[in-house]
VOGU-3710 file (C-alpha; in Angstrom, 3 decimals, decimal comma):
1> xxxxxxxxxx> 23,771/-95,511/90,917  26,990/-96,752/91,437  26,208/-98,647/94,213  23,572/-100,155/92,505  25,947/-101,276/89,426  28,300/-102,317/92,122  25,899/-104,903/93,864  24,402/-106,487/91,134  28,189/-106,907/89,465  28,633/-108,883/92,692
11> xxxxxxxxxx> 25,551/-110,826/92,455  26,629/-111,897/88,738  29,746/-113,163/90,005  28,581/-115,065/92,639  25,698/-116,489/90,731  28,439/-117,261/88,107  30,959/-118,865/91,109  27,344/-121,011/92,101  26,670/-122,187/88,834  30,119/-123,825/88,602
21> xxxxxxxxxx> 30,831/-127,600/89,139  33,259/-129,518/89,370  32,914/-132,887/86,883  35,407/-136,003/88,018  35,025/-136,358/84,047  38,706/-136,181/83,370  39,511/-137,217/79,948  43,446/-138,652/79,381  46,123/-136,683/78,244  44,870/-136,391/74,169
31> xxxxxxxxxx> 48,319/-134,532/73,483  51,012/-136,557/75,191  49,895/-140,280/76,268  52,695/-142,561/76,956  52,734/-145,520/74,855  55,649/-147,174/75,007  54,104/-150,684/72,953  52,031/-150,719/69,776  49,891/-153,410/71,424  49,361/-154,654/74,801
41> xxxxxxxxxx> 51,590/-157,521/75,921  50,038/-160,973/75,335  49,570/-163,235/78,374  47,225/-162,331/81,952  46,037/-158,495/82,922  44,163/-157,662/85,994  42,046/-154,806/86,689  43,599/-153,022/88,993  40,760/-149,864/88,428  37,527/-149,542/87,526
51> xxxxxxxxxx> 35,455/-146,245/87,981  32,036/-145,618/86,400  31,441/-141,623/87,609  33,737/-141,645/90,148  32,748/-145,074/92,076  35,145/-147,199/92,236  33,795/-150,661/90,603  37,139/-152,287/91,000  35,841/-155,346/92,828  33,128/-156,283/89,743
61> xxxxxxxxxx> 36,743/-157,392/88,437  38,035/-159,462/91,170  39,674/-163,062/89,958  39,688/-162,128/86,457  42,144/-162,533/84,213  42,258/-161,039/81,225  44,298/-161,850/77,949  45,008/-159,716/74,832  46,122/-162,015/72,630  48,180/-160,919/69,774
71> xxxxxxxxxx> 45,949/-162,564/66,774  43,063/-159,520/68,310  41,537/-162,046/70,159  40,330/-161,253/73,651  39,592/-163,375/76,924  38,202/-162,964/80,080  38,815/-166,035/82,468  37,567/-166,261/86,232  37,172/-169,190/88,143  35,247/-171,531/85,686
81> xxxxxxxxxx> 33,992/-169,007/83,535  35,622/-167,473/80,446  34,193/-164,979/78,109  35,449/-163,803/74,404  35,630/-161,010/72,206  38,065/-158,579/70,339  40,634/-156,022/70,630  41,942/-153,324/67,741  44,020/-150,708/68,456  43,494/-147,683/66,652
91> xxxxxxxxxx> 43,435/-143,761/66,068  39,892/-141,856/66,199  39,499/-137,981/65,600  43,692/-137,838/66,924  43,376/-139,610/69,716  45,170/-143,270/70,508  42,340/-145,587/71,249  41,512/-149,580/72,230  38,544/-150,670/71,726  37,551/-153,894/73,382
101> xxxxxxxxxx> 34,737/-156,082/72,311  33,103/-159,104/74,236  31,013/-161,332/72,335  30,126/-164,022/74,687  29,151/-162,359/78,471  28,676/-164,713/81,041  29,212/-161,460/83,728  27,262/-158,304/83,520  29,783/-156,634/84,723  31,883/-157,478/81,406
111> xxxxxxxxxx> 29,523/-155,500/79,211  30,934/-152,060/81,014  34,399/-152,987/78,894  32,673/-153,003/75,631  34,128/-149,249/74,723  36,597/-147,464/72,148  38,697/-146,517/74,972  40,848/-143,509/75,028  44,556/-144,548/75,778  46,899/-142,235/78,303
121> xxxxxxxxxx> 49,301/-145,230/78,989  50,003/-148,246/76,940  53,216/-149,966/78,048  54,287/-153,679/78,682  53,015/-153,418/82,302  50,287/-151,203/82,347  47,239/-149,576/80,233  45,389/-147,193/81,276  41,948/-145,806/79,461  39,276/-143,735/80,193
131> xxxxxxxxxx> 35,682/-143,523/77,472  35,732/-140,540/75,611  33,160/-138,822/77,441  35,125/-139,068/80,774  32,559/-141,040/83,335  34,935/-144,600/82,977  38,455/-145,369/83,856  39,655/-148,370/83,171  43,214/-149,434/84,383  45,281/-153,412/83,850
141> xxxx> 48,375/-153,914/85,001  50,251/-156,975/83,712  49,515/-160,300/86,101  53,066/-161,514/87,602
//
């Protein structure tokens, strides 16, 4: 009988170890983000990361520049083509957020930054964000 209780004890655990996964959806720091700026720096960003579920996007990005201008007006500029939109910065259920909104998209690609984005680092040379259910990263660092 023992053996019995023994053997399927092990077969729980093992079916328990199984049924684990591991999820690349890694939320920001919600206690303790740095932010060292209420807003982000106005002038040129550039995406220096982009991950939708762990593949890197990054080059979607290439060429652009993007400016967060401090009226909470928002462009995109690459090459010959621009689009606009929004920014706020915020709080939502405690944590720090930005949420970006593009109104005019002349890229696809652009529509992946319309988010309420969950802030771990906000300073005059960086931001990075991450959606709220973990699957996007998002990171700018300031254009030289």
């Amino acid at each position: 009988m023992n053996k019995l209780l023994a053997t399927i004890g092990i077969c729980v655990l093992a079916a328990g170890f199984t049924a684990c996964t591991h999820k690349n959806n890694v939320l920001p720091s919600t206690t303790n983000p740095t932010i060292t700026t209420n807003t982000p720096a106005t002038g040129g960003w550039k995406v220096t990361e982009y991950t939708d579920r762990g593949v890197d996007e990054t080059p979607d990005f290439s060429g652009y520049t993007f400016t967060f201008n401090s009226d909470g007006s928002f462009t995109a500029t690459r090459a010959s083509s621009s689009a606009s939109g929004t920014w706020t910065r915020g709080t939502n259920d405690g944590l720090q957020q930005l949420t970006i909104n593009i109104n005019s998209i002349t890229d696809g690609h652009l529509a992946e930054l319309n988010e309420d984005w969950v802030i771990s680092m906000m300073t005059d040379n960086n931001i990075n964000l991450a959606d709220d259910s973990g699957h996007h990263t998002l990171k700018f660092q300031k254009a030289q």
